[in-house]
C-alpha positions as CSV (number, residue, x, y, z in Angstrom):
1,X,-45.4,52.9,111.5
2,X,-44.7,54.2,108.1
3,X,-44.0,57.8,107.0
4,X,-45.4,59.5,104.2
5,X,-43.3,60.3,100.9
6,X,-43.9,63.9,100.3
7,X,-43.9,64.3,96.6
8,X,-41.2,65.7,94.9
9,X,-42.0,69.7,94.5
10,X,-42.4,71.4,91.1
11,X,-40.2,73.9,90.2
12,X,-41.6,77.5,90.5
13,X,-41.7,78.1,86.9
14,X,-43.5,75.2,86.4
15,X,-46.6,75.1,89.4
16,X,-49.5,76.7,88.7
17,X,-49.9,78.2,92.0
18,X,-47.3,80.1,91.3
19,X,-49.6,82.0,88.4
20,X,-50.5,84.2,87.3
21,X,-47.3,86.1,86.2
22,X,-47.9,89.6,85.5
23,X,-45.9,92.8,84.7
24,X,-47.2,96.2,83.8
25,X,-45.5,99.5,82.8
26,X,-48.9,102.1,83.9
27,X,-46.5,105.0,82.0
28,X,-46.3,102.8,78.6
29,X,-49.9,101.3,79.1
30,X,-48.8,97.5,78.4
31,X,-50.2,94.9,80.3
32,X,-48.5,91.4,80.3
33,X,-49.9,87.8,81.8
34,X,-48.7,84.4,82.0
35,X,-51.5,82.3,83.3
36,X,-53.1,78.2,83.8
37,X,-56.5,79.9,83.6
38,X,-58.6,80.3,80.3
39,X,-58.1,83.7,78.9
40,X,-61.0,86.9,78.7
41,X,-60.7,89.0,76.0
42,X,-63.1,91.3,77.3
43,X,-60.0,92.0,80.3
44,X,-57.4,92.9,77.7
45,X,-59.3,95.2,75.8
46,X,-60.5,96.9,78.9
47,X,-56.6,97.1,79.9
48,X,-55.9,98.6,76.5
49,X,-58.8,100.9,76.0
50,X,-58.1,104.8,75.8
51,X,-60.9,107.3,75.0
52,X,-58.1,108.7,72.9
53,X,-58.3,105.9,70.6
54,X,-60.0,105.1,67.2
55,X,-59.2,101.8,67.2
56,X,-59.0,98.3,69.7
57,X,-57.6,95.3,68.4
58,X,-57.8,91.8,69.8
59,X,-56.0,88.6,68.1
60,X,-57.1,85.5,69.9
61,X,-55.5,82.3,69.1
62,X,-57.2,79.0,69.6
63,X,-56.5,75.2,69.9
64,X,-57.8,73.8,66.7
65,X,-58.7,70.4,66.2
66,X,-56.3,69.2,63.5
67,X,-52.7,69.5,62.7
68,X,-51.0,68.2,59.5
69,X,-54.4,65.8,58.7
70,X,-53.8,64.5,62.9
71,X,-56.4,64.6,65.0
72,X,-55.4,66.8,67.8
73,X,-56.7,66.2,71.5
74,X,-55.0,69.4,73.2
75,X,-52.1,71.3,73.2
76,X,-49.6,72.0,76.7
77,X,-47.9,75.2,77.0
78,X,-44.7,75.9,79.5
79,X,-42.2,78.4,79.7
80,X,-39.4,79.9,82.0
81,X,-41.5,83.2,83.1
82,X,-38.7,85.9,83.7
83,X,-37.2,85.2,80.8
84,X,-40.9,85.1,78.5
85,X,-41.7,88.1,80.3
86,X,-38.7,89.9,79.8
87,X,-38.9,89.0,75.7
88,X,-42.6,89.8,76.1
89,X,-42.0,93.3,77.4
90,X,-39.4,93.7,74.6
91,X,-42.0,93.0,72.0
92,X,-44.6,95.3,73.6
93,X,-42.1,98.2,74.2
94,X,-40.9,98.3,71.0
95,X,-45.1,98.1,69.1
96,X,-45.9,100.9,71.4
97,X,-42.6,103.1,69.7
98,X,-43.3,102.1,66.3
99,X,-47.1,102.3,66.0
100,X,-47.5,105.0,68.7
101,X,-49.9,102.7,70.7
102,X,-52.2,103.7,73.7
103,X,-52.2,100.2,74.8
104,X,-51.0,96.4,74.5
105,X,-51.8,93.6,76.4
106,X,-50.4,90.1,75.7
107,X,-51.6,87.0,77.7
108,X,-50.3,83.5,77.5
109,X,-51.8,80.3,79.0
110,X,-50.0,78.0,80.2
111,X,-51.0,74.4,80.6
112,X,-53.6,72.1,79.0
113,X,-55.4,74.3,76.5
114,X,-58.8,72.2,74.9
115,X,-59.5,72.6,72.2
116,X,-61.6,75.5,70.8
117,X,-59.8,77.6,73.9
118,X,-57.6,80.6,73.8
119,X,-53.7,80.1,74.3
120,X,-53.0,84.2,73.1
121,X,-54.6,86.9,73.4
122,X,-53.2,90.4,72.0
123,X,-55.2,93.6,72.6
124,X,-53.9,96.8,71.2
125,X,-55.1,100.4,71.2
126,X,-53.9,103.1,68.8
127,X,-55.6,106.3,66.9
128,X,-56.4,104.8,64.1
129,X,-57.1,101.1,62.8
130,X,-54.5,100.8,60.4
131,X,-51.8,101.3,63.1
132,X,-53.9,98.9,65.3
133,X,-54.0,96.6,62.6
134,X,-50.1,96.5,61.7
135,X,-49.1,97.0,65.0
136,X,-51.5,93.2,66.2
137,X,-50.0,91.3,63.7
138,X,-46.7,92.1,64.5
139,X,-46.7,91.6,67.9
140,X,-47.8,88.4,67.4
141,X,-45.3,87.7,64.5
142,X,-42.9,88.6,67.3
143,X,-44.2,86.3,70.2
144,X,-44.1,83.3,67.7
145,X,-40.5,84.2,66.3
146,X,-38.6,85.3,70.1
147,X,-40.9,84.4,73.2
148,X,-39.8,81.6,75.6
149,X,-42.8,79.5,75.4
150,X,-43.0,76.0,74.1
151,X,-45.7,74.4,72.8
152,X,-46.6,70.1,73.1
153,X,-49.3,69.3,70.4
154,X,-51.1,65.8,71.6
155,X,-52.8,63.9,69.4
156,X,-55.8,61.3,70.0
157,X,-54.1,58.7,68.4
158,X,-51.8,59.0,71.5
159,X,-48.2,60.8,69.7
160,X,-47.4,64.1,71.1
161,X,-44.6,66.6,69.4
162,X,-43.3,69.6,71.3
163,X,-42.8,72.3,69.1
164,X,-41.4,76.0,68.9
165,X,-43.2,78.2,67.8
166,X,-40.7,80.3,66.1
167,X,-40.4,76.8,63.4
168,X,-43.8,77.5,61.6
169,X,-45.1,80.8,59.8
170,X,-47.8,82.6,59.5
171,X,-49.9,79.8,57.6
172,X,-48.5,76.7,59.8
173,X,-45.8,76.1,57.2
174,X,-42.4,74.8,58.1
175,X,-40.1,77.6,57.4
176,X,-37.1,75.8,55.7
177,X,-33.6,76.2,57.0
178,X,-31.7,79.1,55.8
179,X,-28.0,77.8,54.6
180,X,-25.2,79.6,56.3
């Protein structure tokens, strides 16, 4: 008779049964995900929406085809989620202070994202556009530069390269290396 390995368990952080990961503050209206399933923008904005406001903002960023002239095939997302959340709810706090928002709702996939698919979404809510406007950007200036989420970019001539986020601007160009 021969017994049957059980395979080695994922950690927590890292099994997608384990998602989504949510948090939300109902007093602050800020709405936070961390999730293996494609992302609905119509969800966000409806988490955001206020009949108070003027203006509802969604960023979406998707998987594009090409990096740096390389053919991309997908890009892999993971994180540690208390720690992603806890940057994450950081981020939102401090947008709903500075831009008086009704609203903001971040989602992150995590996992295989395909091409033409959504890895961020950002929905925010305010009086008027111009603080909605600001106030999108930034937040996702913010996510980029501090959140706890890595990012593998595979390419179909079969290289990968994990990256951080927080090492490219707002155009895709390396930021250089400040000297000390």
């Amino acid at each position: 008779m021969t017994t049957q390995e059980t395979p080695p368990s994922l950690p927590a952080h890292l099994d997608p049964q384990t998602y989504p990961r949510t948090t939300h503050d109902a007093a602050k209206n800020i709405h936070l995900t961390l999730t293996y399933t494609p992302l609905d923008a119509n969800t966000y904005l409806s988490q955001t929406s206020s009949p108070a406001a003027g203006a509802n903002v969604l960023f979406l960023g998707t998987t594009r085809d090409t990096f740096e002239g390389r053919s991309v095939s997908q890009l892999s997302y993971t994180t540690y989620p208390p720690l992603a959340l806890k940057t994450l709810t950081e981020i939102a706090e401090a947008a709903v202070e500075k831009h008086q928002l009704l609203g903001v709702s971040i989602a992150h996939r995590m996992g295989t994202v395909p091409i033409g698919e959504a890895s961020i979404a950002i929905a925010v809510s305010s009086g008027h556009r111009a603080a909605g406007w600001r106030a999108g950007e930034e937040i996702l200036e913010a996510c980029k530069e501090r959140a706890e989420i890595w990012k593998r970019e595979e390419f179909l001539d079969g290289g990968m390269e994990w990256r951080a986020n927080a090492d490219r601007d707002a155009e895709g160009k390396l930021k250089s290396s400040e000297a000390s």
